[in-house]
KOLLOPA-713068 format. One record per residue: x, y, z of N, C-alpha, C, O, CB in turn; residue in three letters. Coordinates in steps of 0.02 Angstrom, whole numbers, plus 32768, in hexadecimal, padded with zeros to 4 digits. Glycine has a CB too. Example, Ala and Ser with C-alpha at 12.3 -4.5 7.8 and 13.67 -1.06 7.14 Angstrom:
2
82947EE4818682677F1F818682947F5B818682C87F5A81A782357F2081C4ala82827F90816282AC7FCB816582858002818A829E8039819282C07FE2811Eser
% end
This chain:
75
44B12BEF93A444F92BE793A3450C2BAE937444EE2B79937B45132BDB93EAunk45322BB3934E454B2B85931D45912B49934945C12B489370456C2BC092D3unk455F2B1C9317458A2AD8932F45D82AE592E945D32AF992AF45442A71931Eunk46192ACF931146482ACC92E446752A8A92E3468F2A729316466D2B0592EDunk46782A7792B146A82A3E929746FD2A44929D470F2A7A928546972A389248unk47252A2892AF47622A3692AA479229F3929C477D29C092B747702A5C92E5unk47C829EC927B47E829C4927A482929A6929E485229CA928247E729CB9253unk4843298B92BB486D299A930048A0294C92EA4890291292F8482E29999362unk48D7296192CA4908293592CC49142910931749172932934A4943295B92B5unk491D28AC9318493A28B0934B498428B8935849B328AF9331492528869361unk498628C5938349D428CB93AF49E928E893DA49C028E994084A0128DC9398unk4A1D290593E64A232912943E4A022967944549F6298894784A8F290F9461unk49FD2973940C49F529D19403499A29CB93D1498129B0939F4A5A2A0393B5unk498B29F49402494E2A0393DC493E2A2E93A749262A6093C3492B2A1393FFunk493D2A34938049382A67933948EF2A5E931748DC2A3292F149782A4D92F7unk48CF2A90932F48832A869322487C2AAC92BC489B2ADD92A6484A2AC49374unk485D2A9092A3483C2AA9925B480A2AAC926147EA2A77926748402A899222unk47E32AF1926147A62AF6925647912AD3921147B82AE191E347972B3B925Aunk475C2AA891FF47492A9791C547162AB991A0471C2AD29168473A2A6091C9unk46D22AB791D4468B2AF591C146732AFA91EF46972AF69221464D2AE99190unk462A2B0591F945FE2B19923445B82B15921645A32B2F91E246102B679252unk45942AEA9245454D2AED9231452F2B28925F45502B4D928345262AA2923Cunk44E62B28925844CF2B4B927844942AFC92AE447F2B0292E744AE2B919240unk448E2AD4928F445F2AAF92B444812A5E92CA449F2A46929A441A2AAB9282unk44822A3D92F944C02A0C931E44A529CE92DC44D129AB92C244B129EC9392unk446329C992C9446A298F92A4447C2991925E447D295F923A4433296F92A9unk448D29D7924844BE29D69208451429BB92064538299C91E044C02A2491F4unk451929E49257456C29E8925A4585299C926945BF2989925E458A2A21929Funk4548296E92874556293B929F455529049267457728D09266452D293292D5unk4520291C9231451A28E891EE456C290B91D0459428DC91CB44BD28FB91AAunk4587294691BF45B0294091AD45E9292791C9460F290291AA45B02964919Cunk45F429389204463B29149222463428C6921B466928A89212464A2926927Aunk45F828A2921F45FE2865921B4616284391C14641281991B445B5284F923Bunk45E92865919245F8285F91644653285E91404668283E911045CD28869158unk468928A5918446BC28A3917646E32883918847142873916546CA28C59175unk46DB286C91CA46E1283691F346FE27EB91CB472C27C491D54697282F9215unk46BF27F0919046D327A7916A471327B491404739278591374691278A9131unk472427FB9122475527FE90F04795280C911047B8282990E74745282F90BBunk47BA2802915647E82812915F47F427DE918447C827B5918D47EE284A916Eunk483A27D791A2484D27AF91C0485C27C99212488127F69226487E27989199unk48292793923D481E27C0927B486127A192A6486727B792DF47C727B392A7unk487E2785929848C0278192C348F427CB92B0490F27F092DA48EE272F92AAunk48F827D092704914280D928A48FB2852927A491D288192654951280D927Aunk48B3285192874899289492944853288092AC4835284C929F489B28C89250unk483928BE92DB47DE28BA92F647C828FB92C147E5292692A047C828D39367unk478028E492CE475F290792A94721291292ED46F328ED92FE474D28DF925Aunk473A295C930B46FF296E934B46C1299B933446CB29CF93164726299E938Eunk4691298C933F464D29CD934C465729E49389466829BF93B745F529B2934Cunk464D2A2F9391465A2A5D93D3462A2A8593D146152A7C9398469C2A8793DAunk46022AB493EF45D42AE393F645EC2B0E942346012B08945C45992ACC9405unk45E42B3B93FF45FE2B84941E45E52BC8940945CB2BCD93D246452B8C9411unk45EB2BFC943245E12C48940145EA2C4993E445C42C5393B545EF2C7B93FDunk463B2C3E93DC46562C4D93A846A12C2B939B46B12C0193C646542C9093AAunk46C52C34937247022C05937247442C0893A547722BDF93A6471C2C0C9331unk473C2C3D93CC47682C2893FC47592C189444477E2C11947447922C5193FCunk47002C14943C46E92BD5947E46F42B9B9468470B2B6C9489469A2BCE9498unk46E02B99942046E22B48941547212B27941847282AED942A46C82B3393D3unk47592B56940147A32B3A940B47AB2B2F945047B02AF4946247DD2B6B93F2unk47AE2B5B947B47AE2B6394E347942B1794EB47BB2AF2950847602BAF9516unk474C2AF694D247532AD094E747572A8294D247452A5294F547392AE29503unk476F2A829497479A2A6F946847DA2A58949047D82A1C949D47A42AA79436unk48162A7D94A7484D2A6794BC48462A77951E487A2A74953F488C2A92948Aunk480E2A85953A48012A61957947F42A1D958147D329F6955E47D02A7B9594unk48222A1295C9482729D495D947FF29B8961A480129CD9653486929CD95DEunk47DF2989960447962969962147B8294D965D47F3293F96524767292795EDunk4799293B96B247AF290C96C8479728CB96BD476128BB96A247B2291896F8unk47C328A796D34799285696D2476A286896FD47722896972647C3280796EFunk471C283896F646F928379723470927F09753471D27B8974546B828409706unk46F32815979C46FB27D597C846F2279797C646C4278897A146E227D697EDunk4716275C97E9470A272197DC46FD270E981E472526E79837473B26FF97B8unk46C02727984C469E270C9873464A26F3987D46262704984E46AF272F9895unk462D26D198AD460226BF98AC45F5267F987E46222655987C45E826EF98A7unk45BC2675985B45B9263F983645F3264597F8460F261997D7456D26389820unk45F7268297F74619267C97B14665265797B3467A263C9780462326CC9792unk468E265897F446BF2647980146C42609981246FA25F1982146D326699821unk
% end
């Protein structure tokens, strides 16, 4: 399954750009980092996602994570 790159303006609305797609995580990851340096990350991310295909990777792309708990030692 191919890893995919996307570019994701910030702001209140998510508007995903597919950029490319590797096939192996330590290509997609040398490139996003590499793009990472040429943009300005306040107002845009630059995510790696892995998916089938491009509309798993979008699904979970604009799913929303919970916080994890703040109990035990961690709290």
């Amino acid at each position: 399954m191919p890893y995919y790159i996307y570019r994701i303006p910030t702001g209140p609305v998510k508007i995903l750009e597919k950029i490319t797609q590797f096939d192996a995580f330590k290509d997609a990851s040398a490139e996003a980092k590499r793009m990472r340096k040429e943009v300005d990350l306040t107002k845009m991310a630059i995510k790696v996602v892995f998916g089938e295909n491009e509309i798993q990777a979008e699904e979970a792309l604009m799913s929303v994570r919970e916080a994890e708990p703040l109990t035990g030692d961690d709290w």
